[in-house]
Every structure is written in C-alpha cells, then in structure tokens.
C-alpha positions as a printed NumPy array, in Angstrom:
array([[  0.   ,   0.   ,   0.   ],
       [  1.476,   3.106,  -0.773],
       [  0.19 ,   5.442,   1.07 ],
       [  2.638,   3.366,   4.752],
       [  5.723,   4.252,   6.381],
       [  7.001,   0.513,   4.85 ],
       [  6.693,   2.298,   1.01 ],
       [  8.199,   4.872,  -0.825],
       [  8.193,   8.868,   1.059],
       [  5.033,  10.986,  -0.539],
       [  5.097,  14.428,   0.214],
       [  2.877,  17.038,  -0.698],
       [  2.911,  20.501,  -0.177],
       [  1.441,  24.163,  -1.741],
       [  3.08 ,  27.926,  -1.854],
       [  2.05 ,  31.238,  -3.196],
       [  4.255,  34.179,  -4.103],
       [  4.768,  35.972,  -0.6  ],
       [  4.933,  35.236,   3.215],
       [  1.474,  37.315,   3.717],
       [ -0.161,  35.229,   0.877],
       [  0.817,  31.483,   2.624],
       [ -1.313,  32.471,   5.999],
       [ -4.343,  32.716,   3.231],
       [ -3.143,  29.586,   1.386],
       [ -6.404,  26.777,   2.351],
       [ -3.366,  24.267,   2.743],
       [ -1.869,  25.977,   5.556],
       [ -2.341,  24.077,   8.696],
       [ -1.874,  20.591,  10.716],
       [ -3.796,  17.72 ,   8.616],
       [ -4.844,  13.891,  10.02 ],
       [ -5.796,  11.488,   7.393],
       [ -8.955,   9.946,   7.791],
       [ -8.753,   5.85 ,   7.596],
       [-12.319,   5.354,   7.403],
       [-12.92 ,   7.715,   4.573],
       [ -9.932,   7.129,   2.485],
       [ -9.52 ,   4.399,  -0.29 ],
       [ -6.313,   2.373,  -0.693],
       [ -7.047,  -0.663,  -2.341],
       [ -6.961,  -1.858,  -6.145],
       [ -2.999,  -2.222,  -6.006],
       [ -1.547,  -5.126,  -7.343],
       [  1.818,  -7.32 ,  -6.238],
       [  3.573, -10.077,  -8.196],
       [  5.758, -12.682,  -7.251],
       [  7.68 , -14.89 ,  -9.746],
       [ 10.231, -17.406, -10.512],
       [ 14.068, -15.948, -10.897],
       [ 17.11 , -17.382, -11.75 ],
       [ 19.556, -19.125,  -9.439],
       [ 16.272, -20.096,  -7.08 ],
       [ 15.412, -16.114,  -6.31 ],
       [ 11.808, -14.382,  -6.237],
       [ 11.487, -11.547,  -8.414],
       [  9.073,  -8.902,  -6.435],
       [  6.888,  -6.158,  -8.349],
       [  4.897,  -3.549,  -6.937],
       [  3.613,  -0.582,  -9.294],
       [  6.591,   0.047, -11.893],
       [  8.775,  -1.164,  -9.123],
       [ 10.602,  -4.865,  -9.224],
       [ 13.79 ,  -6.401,  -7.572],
       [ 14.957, -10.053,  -6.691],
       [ 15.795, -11.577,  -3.765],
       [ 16.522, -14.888,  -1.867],
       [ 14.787, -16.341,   1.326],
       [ 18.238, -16.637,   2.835],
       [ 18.545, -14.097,   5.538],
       [ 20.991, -11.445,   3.363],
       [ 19.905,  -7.888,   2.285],
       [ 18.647,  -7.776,  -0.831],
       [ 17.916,  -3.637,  -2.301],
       [ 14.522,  -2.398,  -3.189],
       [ 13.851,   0.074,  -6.196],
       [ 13.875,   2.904,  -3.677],
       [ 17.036,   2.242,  -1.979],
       [ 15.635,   0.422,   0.791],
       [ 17.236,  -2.946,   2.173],
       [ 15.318,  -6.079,   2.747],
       [ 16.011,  -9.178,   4.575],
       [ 13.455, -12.363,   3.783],
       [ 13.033, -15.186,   5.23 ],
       [ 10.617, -18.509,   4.799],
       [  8.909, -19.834,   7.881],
       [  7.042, -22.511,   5.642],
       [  5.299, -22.57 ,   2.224],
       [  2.562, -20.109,   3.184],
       [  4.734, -18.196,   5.673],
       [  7.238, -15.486,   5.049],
       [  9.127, -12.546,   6.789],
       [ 10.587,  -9.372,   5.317],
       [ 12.556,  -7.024,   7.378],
       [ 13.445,  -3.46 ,   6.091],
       [ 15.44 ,  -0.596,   6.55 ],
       [ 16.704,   2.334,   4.803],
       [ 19.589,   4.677,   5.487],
       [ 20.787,   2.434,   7.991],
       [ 17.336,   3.079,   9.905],
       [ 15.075,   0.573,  10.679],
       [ 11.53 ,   0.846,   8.948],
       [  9.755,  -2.667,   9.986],
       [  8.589,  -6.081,   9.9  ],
       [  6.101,  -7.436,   7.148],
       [  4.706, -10.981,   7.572],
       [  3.191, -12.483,   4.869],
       [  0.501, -15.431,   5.555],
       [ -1.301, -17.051,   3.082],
       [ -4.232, -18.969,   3.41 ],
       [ -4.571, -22.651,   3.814],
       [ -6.793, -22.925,   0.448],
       [ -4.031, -20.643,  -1.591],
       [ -6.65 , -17.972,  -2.431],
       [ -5.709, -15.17 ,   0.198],
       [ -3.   , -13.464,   1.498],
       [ -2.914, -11.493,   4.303],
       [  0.048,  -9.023,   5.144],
       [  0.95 ,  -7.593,   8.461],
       [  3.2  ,  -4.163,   8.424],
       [  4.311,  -3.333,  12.588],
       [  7.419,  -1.364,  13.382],
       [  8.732,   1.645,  15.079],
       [  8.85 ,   5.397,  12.932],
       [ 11.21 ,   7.445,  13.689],
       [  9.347,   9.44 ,  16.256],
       [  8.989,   6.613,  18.491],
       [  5.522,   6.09 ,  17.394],
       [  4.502,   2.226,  16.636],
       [  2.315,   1.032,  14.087],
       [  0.441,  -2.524,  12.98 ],
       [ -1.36 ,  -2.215,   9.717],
       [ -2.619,  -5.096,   8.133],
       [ -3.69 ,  -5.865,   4.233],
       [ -5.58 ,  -8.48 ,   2.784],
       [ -5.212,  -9.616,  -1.184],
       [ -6.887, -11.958,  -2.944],
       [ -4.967, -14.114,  -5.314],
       [ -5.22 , -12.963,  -9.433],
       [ -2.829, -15.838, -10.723],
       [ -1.139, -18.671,  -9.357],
       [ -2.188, -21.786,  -7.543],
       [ -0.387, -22.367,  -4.134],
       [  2.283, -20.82 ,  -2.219],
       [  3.554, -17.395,  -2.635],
       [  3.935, -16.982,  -6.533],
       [  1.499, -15.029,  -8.675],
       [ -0.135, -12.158,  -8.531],
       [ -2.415, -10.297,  -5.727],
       [ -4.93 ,  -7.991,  -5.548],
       [ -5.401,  -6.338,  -2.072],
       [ -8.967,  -5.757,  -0.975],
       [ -8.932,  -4.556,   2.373],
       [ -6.758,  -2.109,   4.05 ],
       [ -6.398,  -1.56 ,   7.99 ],
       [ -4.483,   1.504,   9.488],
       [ -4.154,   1.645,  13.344],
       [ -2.072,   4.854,  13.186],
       [ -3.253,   8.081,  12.711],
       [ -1.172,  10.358,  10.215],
       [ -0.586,  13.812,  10.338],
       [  1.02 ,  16.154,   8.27 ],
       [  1.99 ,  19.985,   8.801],
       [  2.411,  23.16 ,   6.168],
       [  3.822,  26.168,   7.661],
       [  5.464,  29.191,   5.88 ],
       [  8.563,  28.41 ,   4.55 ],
       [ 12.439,  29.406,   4.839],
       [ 12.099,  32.193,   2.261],
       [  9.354,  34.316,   1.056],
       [  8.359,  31.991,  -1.886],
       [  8.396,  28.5  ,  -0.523],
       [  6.235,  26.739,   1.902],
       [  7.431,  23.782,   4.561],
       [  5.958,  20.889,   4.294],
       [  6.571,  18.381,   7.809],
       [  6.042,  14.847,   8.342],
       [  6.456,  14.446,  12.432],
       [  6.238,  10.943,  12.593],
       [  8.678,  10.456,  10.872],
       [ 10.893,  13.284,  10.683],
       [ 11.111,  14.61 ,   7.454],
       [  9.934,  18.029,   5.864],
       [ 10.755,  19.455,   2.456],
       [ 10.991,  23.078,   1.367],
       [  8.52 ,  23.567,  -1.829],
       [  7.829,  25.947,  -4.37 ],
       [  5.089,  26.399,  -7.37 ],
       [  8.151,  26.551,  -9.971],
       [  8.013,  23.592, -11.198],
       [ 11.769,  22.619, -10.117],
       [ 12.535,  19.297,  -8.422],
       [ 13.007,  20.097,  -4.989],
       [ 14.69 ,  17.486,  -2.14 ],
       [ 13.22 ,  15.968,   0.993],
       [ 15.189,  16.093,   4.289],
       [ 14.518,  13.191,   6.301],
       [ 16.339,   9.645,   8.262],
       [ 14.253,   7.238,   6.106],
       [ 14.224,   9.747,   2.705],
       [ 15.248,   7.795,   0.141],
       [ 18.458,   8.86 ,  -1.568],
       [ 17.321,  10.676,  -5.152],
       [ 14.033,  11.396,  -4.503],
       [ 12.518,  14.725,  -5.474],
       [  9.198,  16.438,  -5.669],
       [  8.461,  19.271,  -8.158],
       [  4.868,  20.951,  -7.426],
       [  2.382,  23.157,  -9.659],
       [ -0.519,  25.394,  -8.311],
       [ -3.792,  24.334, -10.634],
       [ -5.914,  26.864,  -8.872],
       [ -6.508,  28.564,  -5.663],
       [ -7.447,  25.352,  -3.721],
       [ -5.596,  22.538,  -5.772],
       [ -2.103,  21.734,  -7.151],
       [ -0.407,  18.571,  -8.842],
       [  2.799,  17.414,  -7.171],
       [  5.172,  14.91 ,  -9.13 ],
       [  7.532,  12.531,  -6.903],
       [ 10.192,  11.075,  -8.741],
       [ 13.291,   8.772,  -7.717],
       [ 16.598,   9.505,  -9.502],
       [ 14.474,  11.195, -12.55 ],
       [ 11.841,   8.865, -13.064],
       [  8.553,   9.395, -12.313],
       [  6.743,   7.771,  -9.325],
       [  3.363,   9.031,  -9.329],
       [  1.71 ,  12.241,  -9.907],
       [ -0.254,  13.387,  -7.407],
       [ -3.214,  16.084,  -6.907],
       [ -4.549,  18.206,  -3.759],
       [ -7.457,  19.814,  -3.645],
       [ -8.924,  21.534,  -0.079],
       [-12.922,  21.754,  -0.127],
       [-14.389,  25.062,  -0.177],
       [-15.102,  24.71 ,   3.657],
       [-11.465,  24.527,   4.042],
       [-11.714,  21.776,   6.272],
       [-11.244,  18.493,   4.365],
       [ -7.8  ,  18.058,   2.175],
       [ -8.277,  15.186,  -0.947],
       [ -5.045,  13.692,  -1.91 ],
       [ -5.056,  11.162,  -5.224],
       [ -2.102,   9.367,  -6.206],
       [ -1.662,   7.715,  -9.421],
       [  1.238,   5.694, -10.43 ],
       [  2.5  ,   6.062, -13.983],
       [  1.476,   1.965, -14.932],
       [ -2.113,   3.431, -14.677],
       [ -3.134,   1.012, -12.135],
       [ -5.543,   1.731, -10.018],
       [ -5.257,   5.667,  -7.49 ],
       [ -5.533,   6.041,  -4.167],
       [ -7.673,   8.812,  -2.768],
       [ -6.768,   9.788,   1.001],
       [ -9.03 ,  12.081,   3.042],
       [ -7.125,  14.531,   5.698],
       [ -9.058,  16.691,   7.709],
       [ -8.273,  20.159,   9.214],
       [ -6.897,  19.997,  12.874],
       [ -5.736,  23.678,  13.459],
       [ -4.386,  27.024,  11.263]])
C-alpha cells in the first residue's frame, strides 16, 4: 500500500508568491488522514520465478529479486530487505533504509491458496509504533507465494498527520512529516526540490504546480523517473484536504481524506 511508512516517502505541499499570501493559502495548517474515509485498495503485487532459485518482487513500476536466505537484498527505492521462509505459506521481510530501521512485514497465506494477508508493525522514527494489516486476494497462481495479488482490504491503526507552515524564504512553503521526521521546502516553480529526512530515500525529489486557488499537482520522482503524480485539492469549507495518487502503470489511485486539525 502506498500510502505506509514501509513504502516509498510521498510528500505534498502548496506555496504562493509571498509570506502574507501562505497564511491565506487553504493548505496551511496541521492535517490527520482519515482511515475510514480514504480508499487504498486496487494495487496489485507479483511474485515470480528468478534465476539461481530467487523471487522476483513487483509492486507498481517497481521490481527487484531476492533470496529467502537471511541477506539484504535492495529495493527500487534504496531500501534494504532481509526475507526469510517460515514454511510454504509463511514469510518474513525485514526493512530498513539509510541504515534506519523501517519494519517487519509478515506475509501469511491462506490454507486454500486464495488469500494473502500481510501484516506491516514497526517503530517510525518518532517513536511512534504502528500494525497495519492488508488483505489480497490471489489474481494468478495456484499455491504458495507466486502469482499475482490484488489487495482488498486495508487496515491503518495509526493516525497520520502532516503539517504546512510558511517556509524558509518568502516563496516556498514547509511541508513536515512528524512521525517520521522529514519536511521538504517547496515551491510552485516547477523545479525538483529534495526531501530532508532519516528514512528519505536517496534521489528522490518532488516538483509541485498550483492548478488553482485550492488545488495543485505534485510529481515525486526517484533519480528522474517518475513515481506518481499526485493532486490536492482543499474543499471550499477549508476543512477536508483530498489527496489522489496515481502511479505512472495506470493502475488503479488512491484517494486519502485529511481533515483540518488547526491554522
């Protein structure tokens, strides 16, 4: 899911063209995403045969390979990942990035092959826990890990918040992530712009766009190539903030809901 601590760093953020204009920006403010009212399924993850007795791994645009052995194997986004097989239906993946650790995924699948349920828990950086859980139901493949899955449920325990304040100069914004310490200087320019954070991965940038006074397209990309493009739009109220991402394979978006905590 992408939307977790365990996957790639999405940051959003908005600016406007002077310190007295960002305290009437609508995205100004501390945000909590709504569980309930967001949407995160429809993504789709592949496992499948590799040479020399490894897994290949896709998620998205995304692959690499790896080995149930207990060595690091790296991830697309820089990220280093330790597997290991309990049994045919039972696996472990441990991650970390920067030298941080980011968590523990297990992966159970059902008895009759047809479901697989994953189970994200871990520490963030703040010192905040979280156990998230995903279930997928099999697209291809008959038994054990291999194929493809289709998640249809999502569970988030954690709530996630998100802060835009005025920024270190007069024509960007700052965009924080508390939990887990990160925050990224932004401007409407259209120039790629880097994140600051322990579990950041190295080459990833964000270049944003204002597409009117309550909305604005963001695109994250990792060493140059696109990750997703993403969209914000605040409701008129000002109190609700709609965030769609959309990978470039055109699988399926995920909308998430924040709501307004304070100005």
């Amino acid at each position: 899911m992408r939307f977790r601590p365990l996957q790639i760093l999405c940051i959003v953020a908005a600016a406007a063209s002077a310190s007295a204009a960002f305290a009437q920006s609508p995205f100004i403010g501390d945000w909590k995403m709504n569980n309930d009212k967001s949407h995160f399924t429809g993504d789709v993850i592949r496992f499948s045969p590799a040479p020399d007795g490894a897994i290949k791994f896709t998620a998205e645009t995304r692959s690499y390979t790896f080995k149930t052995d207990g060595k690091e194997y790296a991830g697309p986004t820089g990220a280093q990942n330790v597997w290991k097989m309990v049994d045919d239906n039972n696996y472990e993946r441990s991650t970390s990035r920067n030298g941080v650790p980011l968590g523990t995924t297990t992966y159970k699948i059902s008895s009759d092959g047809k479901t697989l349920v994953t189970e994200d828990t871990g520490t963030l950086p703040s010192g905040k826990s979280f156990d998230d859980t995903t279930t997928y139901t099999r697209v291809s493949g008959t038994k054990g890990l291999m194929g493809s899955w289709k998640d249809t449920e999502v569970k988030i325990k954690e709530d996630t918040v998100m802060s835009w304040k005025a920024g270190s100069s007069a024509d960007t914004i700052r965009w924080e992530l508390p939990d887990i310490k990160a925050y990224l200087d932004l401007s409407l320019d259209g120039k790629d712009c880097t994140p600051v954070g322990p579990t950041v991965p190295k080459g990833l940038t964000l270049s944003a766009t204002k597409t009117g006074p309550r909305s604005l397209t963001v695109l994250e990309k990792l060493d140059g190539k696109l990750l997703s493009k993403n969209t914000y739009k605040v409701s008129s109220d000002g109190k609700t903030l709609t965030a769609v991402e959309a990978p470039p394979d055109g699988k399926a978006p995920e909308t998430v809901i924040y709501e307004k905590q304070s100005m």
